[in-house]
N, C-alpha and C positions, 0 to 999 in steps of 0.2 A: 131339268132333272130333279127330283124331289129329292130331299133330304129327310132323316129323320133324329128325335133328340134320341139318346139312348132309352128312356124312358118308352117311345113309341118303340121302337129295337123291340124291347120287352115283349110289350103289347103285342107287335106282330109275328115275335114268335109262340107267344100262350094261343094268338087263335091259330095259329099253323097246326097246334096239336092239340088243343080240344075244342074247336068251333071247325076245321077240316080235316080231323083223325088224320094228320103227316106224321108217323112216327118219328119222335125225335131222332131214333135210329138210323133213321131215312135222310137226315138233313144232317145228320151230322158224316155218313157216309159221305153223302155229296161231297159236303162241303170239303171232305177229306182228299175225295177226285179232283177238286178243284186247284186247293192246295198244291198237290202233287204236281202240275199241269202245269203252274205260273212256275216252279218249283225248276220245272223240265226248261222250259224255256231262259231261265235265269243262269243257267248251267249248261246250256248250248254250245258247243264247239272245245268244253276242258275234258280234258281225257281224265278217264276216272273221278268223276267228281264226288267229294265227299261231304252230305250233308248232314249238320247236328239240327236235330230238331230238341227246345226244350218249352213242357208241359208243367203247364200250371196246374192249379186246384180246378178250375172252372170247366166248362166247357171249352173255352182255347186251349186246355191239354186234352179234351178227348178230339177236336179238330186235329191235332200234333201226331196223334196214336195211329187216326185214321188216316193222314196224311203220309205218315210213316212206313204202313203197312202199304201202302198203292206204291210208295218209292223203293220199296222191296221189292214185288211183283214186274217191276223195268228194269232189276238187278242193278240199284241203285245202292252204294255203300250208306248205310244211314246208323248215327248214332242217336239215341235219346236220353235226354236227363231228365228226370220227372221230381220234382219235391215231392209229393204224394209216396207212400211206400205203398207195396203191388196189396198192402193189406188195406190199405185207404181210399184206393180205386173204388168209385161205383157205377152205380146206373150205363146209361152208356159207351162213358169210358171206360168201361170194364171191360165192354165188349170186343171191341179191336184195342187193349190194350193187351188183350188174351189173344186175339189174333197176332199180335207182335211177338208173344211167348212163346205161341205154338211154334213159331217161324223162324224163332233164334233172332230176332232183331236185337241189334245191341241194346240193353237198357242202363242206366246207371242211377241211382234214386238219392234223394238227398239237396243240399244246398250246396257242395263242395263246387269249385267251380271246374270245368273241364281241361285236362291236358292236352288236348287233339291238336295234334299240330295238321298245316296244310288244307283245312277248312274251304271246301269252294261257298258253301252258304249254309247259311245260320237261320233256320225259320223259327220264331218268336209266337211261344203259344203261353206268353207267360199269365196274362194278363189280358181281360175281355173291356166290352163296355162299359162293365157292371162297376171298373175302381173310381174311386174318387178318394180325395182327402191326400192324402202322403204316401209313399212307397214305407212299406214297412222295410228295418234298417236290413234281412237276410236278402233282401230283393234287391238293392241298391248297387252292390258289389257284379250283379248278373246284368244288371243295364251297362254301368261301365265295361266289361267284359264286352260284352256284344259290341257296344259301338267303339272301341278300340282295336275289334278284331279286324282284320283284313280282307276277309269273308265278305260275300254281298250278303244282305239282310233281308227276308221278307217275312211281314208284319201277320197275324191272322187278325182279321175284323178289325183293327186298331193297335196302335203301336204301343204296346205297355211303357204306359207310366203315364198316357196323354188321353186327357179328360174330354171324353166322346161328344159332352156341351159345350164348354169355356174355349178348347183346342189351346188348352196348355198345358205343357209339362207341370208335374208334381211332384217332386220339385226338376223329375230330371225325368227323360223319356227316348226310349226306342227310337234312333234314327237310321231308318228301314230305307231302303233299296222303290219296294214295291209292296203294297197292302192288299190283301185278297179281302174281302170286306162283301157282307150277303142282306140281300132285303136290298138294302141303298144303302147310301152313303152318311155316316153321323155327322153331324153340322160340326162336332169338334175338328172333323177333317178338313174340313175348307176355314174355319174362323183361326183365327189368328195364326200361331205358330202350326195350328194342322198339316198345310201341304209342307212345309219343312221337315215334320218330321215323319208324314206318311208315304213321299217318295209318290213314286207311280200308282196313281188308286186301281184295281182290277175287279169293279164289280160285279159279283159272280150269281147266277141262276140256279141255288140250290133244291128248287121245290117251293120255297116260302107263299104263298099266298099273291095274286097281284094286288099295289096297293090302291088299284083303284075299286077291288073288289070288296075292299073293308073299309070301316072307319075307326080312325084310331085319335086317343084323346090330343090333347095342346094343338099348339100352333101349327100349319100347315106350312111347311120352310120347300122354297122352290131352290136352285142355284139356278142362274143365268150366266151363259157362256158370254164373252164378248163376241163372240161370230152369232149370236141370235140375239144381243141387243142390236148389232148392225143391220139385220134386218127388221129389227121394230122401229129404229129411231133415226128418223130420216133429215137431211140438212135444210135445215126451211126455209121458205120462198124469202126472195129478198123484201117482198111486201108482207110479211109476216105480221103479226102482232099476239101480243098476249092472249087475246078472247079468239084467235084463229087456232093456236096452237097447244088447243089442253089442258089441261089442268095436270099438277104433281103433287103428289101427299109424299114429303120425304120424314120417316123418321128417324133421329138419329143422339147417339147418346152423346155424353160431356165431352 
């Protein structure tokens, strides 16, 4: 399975929309469908289930908007808190954020943190590939919040606060249920504390480009399942010897 750094993320979504005209609009619909979809099945068999969706600055809140409006459409209770006020909204978050208005979806705007009691899930749009360095301190109090709720959790594209290269918390990170995550998978998710705090990864087919159709800069990162090294690396003859069986180039750090 290929991996990509966040950096390549980048890359592969600039030629999605100006090397194959994919309307951002387009991918971020999707990816809203998608959203909704792992959303549905997380909330299988609870009568009435009550989802807060909360949107960031980036495109993880117009993912949230779009994800929000499809969960309306299956007469799904949905609230939203957006930091952004509806005047700070643009580009295509604007779009089906204006779809949410037209429709009455709950919105609530701001840093305040939510009263909603009886939460069946909490989907996290707070935060994309794009952070690195520290949680700024009004972020901080919405991560503890989330991972104290009782709520199941699911992540868009990566679990805010968890650095999409290193896979570590910054200082502290989203621990999600399940990650809906598009293109591939960011190498922060499987290195170190990544699968800890990304839960079930759900990689999703929003349109993006195949990546064997482009070339994109840095290193080419694969993952290897242990069920497909079992079939590469076989138990060797009992007459074996070193010049029979291969050569290994391992690199590896301190």
């Amino acid at each position: 399975m290929r991996l990509l750094t966040t950096d390549q993320a980048r890359q592969l979504d600039y030629s999605a929309i100006y090397d194959y005209q994919i309307s951002s609009k387009t991918l971020m619909g999707n990816a809203g469908i998608h959203i909704a979809k792992q959303a549905m099945v997380m909330t299988k068999g609870i009568i009435n289930p009550q989802i807060l969706i909360i949107c960031g600055k980036g495109n993880n809140g117009g993912d949230g908007f779009a994800a929000g409006f499809e969960l309306y459409k299956k007469k799904y209770s949905v609230f939203i808190y957006s930091f952004l006020s509806s005047a700070d909204i643009t580009d295509e978050s604007l779009i089906y954020f204006n779809k949410c208005i037209k429709h009455k979806v709950s919105i609530a705007f701001g840093y305040n943190l939510p009263k909603i009691k009886n939460l069946s899930l909490i989907i996290d749009g707070i935060l994309g590939i794009g952070f690195k360095g520290n949680l700024k301190e009004n972020i901080v109090p919405w991560i503890d919040y989330v991972n104290q709720s009782q709520s199941k959790v699911l992540s868009i594209d990566i679990p805010s606060g968890l650095n999409g290269d290193s896979g570590k918390p910054e200082p502290i990170a989203i621990k999600a249920d399940a990650t809906t995550t598009f293109g591939a998978v960011k190498i922060g998710m499987v290195f170190r504390q990544g699968p800890e705090f990304c839960g079930k990864i759900v990689l999703c087919d929003i349109g993006l480009p195949k990546l064997i159709k482009i070339k994109l800069n840095g290193l080419n990162w694969n993952f290897f399942s242990q069920k497909k090294i079992k079939r590469i690396i076989h138990r060797p003859k009992v007459d074996a010897h070193k010049y029979s069986s291969g050569k290994v180039l391992i690199i590896s750090g301190s």
